[in-house]
TORFI-756252 format. One record per residue (C-alpha): residue in one letter; y, z, x. Coordinates in nm, 3 decimals. Layout:
N
rec residuo:a; py:Y; pz:Z; px:X
...
//
This chain:
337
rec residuo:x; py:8.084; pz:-1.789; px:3.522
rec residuo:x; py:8.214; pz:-2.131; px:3.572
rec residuo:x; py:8.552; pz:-2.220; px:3.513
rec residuo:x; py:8.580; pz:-2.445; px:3.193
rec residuo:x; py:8.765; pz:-2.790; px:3.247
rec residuo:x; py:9.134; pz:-2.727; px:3.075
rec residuo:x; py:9.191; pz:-2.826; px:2.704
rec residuo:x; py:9.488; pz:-3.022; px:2.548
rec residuo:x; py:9.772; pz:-2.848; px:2.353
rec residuo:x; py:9.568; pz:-3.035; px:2.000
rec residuo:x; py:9.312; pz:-2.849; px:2.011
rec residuo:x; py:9.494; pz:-2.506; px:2.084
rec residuo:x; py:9.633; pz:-2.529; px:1.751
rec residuo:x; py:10.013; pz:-2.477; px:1.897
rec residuo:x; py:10.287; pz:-2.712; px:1.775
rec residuo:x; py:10.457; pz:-2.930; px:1.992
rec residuo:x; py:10.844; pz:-2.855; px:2.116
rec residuo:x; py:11.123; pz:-2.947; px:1.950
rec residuo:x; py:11.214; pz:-3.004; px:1.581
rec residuo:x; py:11.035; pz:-2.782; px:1.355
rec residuo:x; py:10.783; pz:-3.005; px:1.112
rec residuo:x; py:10.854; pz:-2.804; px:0.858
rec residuo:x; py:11.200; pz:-2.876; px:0.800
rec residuo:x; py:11.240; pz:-3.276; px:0.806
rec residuo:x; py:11.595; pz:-3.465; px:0.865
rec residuo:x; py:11.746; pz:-3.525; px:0.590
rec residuo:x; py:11.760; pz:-3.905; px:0.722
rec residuo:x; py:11.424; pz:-3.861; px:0.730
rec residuo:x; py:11.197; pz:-4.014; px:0.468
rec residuo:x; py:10.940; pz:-3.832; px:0.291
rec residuo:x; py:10.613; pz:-3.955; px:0.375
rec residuo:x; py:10.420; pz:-4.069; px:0.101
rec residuo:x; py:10.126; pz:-3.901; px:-0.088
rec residuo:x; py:9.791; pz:-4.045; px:0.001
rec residuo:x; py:9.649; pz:-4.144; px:-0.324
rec residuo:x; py:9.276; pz:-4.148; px:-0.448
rec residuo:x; py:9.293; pz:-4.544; px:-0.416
rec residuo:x; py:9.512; pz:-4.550; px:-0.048
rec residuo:x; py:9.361; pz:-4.626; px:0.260
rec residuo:x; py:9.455; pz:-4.258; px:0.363
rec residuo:x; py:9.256; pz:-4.079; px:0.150
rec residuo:x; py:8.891; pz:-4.230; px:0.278
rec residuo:x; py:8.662; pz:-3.960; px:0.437
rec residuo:x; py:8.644; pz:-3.954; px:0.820
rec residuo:x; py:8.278; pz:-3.991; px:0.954
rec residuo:x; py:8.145; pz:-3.636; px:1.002
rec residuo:x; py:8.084; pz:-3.554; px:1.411
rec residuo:x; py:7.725; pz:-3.599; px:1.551
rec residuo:x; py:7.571; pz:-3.268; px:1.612
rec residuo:x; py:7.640; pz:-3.079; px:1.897
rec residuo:x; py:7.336; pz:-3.046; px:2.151
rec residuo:x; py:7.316; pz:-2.750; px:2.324
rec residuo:x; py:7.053; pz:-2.691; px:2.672
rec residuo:x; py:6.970; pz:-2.326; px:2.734
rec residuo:x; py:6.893; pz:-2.301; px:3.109
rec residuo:x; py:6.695; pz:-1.973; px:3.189
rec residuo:x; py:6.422; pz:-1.881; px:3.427
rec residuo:x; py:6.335; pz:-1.709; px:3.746
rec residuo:x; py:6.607; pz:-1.659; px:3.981
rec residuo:x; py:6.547; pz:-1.923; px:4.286
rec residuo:x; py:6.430; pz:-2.139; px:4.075
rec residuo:x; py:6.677; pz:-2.378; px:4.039
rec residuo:x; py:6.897; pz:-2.299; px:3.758
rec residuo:x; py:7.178; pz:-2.415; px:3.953
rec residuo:x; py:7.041; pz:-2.762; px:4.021
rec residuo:x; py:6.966; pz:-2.823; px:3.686
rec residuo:x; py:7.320; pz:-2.751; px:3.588
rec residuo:x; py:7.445; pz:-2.934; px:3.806
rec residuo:x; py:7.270; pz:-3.223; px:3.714
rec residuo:x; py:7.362; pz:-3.167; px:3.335
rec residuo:x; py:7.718; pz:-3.152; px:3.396
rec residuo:x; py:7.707; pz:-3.480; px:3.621
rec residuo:x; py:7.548; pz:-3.608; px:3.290
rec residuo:x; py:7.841; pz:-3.550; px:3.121
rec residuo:x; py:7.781; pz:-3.166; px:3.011
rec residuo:x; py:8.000; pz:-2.897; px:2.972
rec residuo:x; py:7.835; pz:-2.575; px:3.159
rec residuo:x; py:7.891; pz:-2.246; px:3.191
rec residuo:x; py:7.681; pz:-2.015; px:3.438
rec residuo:x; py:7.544; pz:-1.658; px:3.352
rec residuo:x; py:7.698; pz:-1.649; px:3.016
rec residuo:x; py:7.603; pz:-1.312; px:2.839
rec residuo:x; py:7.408; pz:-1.385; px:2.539
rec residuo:x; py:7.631; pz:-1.200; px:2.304
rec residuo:x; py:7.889; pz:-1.466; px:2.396
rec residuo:x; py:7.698; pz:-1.747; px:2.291
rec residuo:x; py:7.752; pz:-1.797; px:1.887
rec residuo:x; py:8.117; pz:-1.743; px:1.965
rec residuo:x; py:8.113; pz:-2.003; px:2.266
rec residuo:x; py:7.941; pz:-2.287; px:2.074
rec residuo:x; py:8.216; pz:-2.193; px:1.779
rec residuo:x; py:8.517; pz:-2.273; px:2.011
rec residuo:x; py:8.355; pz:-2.597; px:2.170
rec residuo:x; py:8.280; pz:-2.699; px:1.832
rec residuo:x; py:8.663; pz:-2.632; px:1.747
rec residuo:x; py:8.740; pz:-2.879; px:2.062
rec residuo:x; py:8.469; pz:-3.125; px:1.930
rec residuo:x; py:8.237; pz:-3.123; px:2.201
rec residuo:x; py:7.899; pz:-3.293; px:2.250
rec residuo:x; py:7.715; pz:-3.140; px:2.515
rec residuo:x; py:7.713; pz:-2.820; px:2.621
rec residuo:x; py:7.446; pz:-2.674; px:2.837
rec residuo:x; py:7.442; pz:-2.321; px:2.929
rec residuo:x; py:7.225; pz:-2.085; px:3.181
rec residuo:x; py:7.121; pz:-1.729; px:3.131
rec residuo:x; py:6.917; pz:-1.521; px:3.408
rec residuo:x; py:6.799; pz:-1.174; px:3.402
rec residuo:x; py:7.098; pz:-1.011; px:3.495
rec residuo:x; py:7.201; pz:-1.033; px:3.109
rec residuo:x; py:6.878; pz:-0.813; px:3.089
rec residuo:x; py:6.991; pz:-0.565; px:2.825
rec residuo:x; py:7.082; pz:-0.860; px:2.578
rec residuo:x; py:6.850; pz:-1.081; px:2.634
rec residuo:x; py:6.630; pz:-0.972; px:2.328
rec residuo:x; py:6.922; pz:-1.133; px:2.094
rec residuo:x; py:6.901; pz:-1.449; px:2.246
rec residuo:x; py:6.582; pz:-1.662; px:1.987
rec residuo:x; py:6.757; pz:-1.492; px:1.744
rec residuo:x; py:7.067; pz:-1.680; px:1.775
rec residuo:x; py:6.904; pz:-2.000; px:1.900
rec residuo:x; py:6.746; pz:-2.006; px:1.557
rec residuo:x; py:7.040; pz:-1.939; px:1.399
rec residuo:x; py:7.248; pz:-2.237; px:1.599
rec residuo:x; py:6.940; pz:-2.445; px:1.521
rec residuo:x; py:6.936; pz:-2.366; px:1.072
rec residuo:x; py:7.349; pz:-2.427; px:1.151
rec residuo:x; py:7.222; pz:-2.832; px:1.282
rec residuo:x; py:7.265; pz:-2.776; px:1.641
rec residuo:x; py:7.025; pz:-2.982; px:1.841
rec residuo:x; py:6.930; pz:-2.692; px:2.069
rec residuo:x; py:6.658; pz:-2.741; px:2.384
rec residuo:x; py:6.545; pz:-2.447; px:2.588
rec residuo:x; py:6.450; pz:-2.531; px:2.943
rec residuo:x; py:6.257; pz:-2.237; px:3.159
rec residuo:x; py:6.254; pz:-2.296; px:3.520
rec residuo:x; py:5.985; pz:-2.079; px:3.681
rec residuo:x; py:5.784; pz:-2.131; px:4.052
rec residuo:x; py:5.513; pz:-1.935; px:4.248
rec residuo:x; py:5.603; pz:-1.578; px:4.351
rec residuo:x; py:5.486; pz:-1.734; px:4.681
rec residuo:x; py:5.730; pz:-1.966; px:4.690
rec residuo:x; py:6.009; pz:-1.758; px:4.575
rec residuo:x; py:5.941; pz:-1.532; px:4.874
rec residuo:x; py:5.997; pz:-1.834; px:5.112
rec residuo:x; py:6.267; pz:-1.932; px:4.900
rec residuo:x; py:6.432; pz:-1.636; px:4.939
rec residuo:x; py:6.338; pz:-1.559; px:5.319
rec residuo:x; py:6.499; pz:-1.912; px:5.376
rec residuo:x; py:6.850; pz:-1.811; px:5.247
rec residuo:x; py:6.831; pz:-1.449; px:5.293
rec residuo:x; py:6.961; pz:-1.415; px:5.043
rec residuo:x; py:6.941; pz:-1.038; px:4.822
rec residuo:x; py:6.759; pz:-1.103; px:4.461
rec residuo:x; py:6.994; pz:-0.969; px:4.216
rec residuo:x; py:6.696; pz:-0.706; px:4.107
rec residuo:x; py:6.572; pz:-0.585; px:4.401
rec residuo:x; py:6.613; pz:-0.232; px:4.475
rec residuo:x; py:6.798; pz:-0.128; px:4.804
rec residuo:x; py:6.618; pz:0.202; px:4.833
rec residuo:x; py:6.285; pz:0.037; px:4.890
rec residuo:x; py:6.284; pz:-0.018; px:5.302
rec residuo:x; py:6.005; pz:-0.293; px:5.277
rec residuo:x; py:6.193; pz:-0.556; px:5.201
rec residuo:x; py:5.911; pz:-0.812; px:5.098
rec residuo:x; py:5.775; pz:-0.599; px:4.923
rec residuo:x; py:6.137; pz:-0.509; px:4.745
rec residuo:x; py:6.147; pz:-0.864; px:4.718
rec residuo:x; py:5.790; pz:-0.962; px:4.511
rec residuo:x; py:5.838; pz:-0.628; px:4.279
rec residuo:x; py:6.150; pz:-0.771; px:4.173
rec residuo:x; py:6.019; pz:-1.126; px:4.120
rec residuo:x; py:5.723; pz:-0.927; px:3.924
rec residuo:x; py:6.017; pz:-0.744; px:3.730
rec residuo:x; py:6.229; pz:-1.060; px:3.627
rec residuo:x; py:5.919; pz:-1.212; px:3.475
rec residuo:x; py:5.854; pz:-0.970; px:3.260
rec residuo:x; py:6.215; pz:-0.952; px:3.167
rec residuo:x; py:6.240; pz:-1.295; px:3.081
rec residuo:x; py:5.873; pz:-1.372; px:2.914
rec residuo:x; py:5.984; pz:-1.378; px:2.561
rec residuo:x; py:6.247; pz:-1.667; px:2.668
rec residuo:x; py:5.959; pz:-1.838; px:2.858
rec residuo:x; py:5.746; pz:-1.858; px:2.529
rec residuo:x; py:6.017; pz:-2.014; px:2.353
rec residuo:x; py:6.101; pz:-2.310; px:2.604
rec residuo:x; py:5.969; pz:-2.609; px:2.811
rec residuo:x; py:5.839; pz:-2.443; px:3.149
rec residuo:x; py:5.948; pz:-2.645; px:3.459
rec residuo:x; py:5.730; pz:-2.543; px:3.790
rec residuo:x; py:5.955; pz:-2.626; px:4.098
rec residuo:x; py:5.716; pz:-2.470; px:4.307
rec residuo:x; py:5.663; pz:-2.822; px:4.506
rec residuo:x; py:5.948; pz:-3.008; px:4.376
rec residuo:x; py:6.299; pz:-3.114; px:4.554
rec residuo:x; py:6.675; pz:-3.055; px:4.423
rec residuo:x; py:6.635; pz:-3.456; px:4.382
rec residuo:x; py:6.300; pz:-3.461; px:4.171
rec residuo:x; py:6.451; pz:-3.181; px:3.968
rec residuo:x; py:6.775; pz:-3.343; px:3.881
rec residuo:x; py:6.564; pz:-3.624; px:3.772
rec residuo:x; py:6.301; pz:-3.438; px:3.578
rec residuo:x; py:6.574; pz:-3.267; px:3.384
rec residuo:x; py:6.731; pz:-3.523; px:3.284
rec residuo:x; py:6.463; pz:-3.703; px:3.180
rec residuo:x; py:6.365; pz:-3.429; px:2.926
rec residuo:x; py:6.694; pz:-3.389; px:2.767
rec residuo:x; py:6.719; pz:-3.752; px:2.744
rec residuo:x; py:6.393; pz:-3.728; px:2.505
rec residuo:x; py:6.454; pz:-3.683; px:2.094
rec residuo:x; py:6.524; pz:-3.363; px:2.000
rec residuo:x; py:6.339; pz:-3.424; px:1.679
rec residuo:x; py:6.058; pz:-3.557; px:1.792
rec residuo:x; py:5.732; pz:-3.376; px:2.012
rec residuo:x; py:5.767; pz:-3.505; px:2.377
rec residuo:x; py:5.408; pz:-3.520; px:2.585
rec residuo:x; py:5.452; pz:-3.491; px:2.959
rec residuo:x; py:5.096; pz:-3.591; px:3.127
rec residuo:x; py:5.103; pz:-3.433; px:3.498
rec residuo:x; py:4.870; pz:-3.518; px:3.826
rec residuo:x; py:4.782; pz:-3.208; px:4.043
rec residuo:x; py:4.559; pz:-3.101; px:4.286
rec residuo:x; py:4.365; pz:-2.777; px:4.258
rec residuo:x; py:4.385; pz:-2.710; px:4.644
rec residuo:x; py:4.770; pz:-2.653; px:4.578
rec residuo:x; py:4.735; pz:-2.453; px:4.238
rec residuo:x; py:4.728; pz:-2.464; px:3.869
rec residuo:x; py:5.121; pz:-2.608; px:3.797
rec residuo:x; py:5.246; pz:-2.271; px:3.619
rec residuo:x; py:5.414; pz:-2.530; px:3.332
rec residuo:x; py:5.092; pz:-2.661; px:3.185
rec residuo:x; py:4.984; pz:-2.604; px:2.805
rec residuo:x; py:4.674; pz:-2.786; px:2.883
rec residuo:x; py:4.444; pz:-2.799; px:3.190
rec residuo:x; py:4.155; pz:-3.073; px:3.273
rec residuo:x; py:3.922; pz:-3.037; px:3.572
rec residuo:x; py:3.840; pz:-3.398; px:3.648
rec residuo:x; py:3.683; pz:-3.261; px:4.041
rec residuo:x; py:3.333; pz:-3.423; px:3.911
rec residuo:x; py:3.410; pz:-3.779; px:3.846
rec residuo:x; py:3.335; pz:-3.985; px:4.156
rec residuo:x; py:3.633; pz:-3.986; px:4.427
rec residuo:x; py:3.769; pz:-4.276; px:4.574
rec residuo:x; py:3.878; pz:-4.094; px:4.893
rec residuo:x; py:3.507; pz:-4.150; px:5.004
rec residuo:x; py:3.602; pz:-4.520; px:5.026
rec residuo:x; py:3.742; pz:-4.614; px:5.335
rec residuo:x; py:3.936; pz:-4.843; px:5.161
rec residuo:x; py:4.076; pz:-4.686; px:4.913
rec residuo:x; py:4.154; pz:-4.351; px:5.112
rec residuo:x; py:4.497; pz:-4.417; px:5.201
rec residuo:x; py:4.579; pz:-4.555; px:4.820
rec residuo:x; py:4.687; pz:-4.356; px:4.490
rec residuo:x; py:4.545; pz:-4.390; px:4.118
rec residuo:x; py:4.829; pz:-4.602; px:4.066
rec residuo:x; py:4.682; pz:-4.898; px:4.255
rec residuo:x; py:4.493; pz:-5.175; px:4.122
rec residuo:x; py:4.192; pz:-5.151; px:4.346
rec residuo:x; py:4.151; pz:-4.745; px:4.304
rec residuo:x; py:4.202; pz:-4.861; px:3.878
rec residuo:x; py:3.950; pz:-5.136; px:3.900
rec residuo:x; py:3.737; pz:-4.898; px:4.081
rec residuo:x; py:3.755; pz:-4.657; px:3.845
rec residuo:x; py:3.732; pz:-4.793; px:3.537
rec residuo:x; py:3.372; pz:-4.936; px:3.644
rec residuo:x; py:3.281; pz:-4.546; px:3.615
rec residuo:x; py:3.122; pz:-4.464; px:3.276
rec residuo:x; py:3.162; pz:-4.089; px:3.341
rec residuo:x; py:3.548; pz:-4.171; px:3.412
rec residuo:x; py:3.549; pz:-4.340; px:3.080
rec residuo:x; py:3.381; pz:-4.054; px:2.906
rec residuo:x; py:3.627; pz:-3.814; px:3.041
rec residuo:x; py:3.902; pz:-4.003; px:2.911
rec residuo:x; py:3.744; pz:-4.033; px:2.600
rec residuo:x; py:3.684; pz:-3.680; px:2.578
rec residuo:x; py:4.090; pz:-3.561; px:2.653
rec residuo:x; py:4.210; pz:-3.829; px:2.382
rec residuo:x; py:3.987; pz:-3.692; px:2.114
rec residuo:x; py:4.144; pz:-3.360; px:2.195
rec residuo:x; py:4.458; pz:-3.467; px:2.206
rec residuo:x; py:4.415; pz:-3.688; px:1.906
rec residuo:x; py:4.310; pz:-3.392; px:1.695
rec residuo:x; py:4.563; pz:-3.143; px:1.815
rec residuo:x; py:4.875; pz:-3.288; px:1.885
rec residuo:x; py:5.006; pz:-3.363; px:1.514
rec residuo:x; py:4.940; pz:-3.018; px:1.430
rec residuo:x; py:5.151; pz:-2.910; px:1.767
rec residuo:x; py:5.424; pz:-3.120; px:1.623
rec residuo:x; py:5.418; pz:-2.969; px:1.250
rec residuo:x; py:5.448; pz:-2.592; px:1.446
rec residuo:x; py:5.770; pz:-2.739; px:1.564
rec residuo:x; py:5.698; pz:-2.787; px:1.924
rec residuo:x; py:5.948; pz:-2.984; px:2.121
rec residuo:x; py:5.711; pz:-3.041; px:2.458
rec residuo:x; py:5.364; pz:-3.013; px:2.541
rec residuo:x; py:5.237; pz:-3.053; px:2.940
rec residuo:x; py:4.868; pz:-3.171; px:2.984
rec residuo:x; py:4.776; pz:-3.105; px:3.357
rec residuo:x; py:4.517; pz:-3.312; px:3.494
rec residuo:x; py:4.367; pz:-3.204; px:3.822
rec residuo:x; py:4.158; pz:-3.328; px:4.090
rec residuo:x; py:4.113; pz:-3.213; px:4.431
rec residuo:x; py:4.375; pz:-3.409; px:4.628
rec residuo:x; py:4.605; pz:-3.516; px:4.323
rec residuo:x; py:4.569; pz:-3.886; px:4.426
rec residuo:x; py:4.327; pz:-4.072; px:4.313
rec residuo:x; py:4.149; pz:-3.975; px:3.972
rec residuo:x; py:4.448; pz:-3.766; px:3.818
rec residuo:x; py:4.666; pz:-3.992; px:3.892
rec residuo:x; py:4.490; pz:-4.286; px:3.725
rec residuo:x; py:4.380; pz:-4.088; px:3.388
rec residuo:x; py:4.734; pz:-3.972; px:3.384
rec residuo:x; py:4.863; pz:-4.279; px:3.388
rec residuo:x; py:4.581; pz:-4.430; px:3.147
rec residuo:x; py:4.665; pz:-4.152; px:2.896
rec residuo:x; py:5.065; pz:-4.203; px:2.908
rec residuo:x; py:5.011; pz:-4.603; px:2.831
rec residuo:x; py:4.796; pz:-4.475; px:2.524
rec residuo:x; py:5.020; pz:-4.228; px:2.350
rec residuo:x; py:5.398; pz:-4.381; px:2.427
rec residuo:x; py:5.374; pz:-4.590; px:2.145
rec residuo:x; py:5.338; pz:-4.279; px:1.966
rec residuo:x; py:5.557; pz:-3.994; px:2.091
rec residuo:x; py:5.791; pz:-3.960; px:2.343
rec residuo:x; py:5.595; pz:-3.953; px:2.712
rec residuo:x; py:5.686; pz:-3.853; px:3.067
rec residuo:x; py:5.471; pz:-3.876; px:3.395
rec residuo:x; py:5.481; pz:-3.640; px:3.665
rec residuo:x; py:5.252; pz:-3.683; px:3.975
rec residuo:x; py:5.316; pz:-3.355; px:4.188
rec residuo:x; py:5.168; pz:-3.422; px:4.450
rec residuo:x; py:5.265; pz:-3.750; px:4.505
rec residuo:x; py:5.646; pz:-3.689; px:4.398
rec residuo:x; py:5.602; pz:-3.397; px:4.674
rec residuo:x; py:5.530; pz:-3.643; px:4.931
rec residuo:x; py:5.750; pz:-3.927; px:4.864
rec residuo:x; py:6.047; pz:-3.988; px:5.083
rec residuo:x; py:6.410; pz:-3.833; px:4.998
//
């Protein structure tokens, strides 16, 4: 667990040094009664709500970056806190009147992990603004992850000699250890992302109201896999591809001439007509179930050209209405730094 930044003597409810309070000089004047019409007596603005992040997920998938880019956001974290400790946690730091607190939770906490929607829900009825974020990724890539480091997952079993296969079982074991947490919570696939996109992405989705459902329309291409975060899944493979055009080969969805070129297409228009009506009809009721994020996945072959353009074309339509992020894996994946 992380060491927590020290506190000052006022909030450890000890009295300073010296002469008692209790028993005033007589020199000493006695302070006056704050009446019903003094200055005193008016109410003192009640603190905003605390908002608490819940970071859980697979392990190697970047819980620690994530933290790390909460508490450079000005959070106070604590690593692999058991869930029983958590009420009592969030009681002290709302004793020292903080305003951000993020916290991450792995699998290693397995035999308490059952408590843990309990007492979200239970932070959440007390006014917290709580947001669950589930990292997850590939067991493919948490292999290489892991072969990279060599570094022991804190499941596997020693007795098994094959260590790759030690490896995926345990992988295979902390999913199904964590899936009730991954229902409840945001899923983040860092299969192809960088520390630096994942700093960013995190923030960006705390950032977004609390209160309000947040749509996160995300570019893919099938040839790399299904992102493992998606709610909702379009196959846009049919609709005519500007890679066939020399010209527009080396460019990206997000260029004017693969736009213009597109938007000529009726069938592109007609696919975009038919994901709006879908989303139109759906996502008010998502919001009334209380969901705080919903990721629509559109996929093409390369992730370039026609994801990329819908995706953007379908963020311009609905950020007037609810909070909207873009993601273009594959061309995140391939940008510099």
């Amino acid at each position: 667990m992380s060491a927590a930044p020290s506190r000052s003597l006022e909030h450890s409810g000890v009295p300073p040094q010296g002469n008692d309070p209790a028993q005033p000089s007589p020199d000493t004047p006695a302070a006056a009664t704050p009446t019903a019409d003094s200055p005193d007596a008016s109410t003192k603005p009640a603190p905003p709500p605390l908002n608490l992040v819940l970071i859980t997920g697979l392990s190697g998938s970047g819980k620690s970056v994530a933290l790390h880019a909460l508490e450079d956001a000005g959070y106070f974290c604590v690593d692999n806190l058991p869930p029983e400790l958590i009420g009592p946690f969030i009681a002290l730091e709302q004793r020292h009147a903080a305003s951000r607190v993020a916290i991450a939770i792995d699998a290693r906490s397995a035999d308490s992990l059952s408590v843990v929607p309990d007492e979200l829900a239970r932070l959440r009825a007390q006014g917290l603004n709580v947001q669950p974020l589930f990292l997850d990724a590939t067991t493919d890539t948490l292999v290489r992850r892991y072969s990279e480091t060599r570094r022991r997952h804190p499941l596997s079993k020693p007795e098994i000699a094959d260590q790759h296969r030690a490896l995926v079982e345990a992988i295979e074991l902390e999913r199904r250890l964590l899936s009730d947490l991954r229902e409840i919570a945001p899923v983040i696939d860092t299969s192809l992302m960088r520390a630096a996109q994942l700093r960013s992405y995190v923030r960006d989705l705390v950032a977004a109201p609390a209160t309000l459902l947040t749509l996160v329309f995300e570019s893919f291409a099938f040839k790399r896999g299904v992102p493992v975060d998606a709610d909702y899944v379009f196959d846009v493979r049919m609709l005519p591809n500007p890679h066939y055009e020399p010209e527009l080969k080396p460019l990206t969805g997000k260029d004017a001439a693969v736009a213009e070129f597109l938007a000529q297409k009726e069938s592109v228009a007609a696919m975009e007509r038919d994901i709006t009506r879908f989303l139109d009809a759906w996502l008010e009721p998502l919001s009334d179930s209380h969901r705080s994020y919903v990721t629509v996945a559109i996929g093409c072959t390369g992730g370039q050209h026609r994801s990329v353009y819908l995706v953007e074309r379908l963020a311009l339509r609905y950020r007037g209405r609810w909070p909207t992020l873009v993601r273009h894996r594959e061309i995140d994946a391939a940008a510099p730094g």
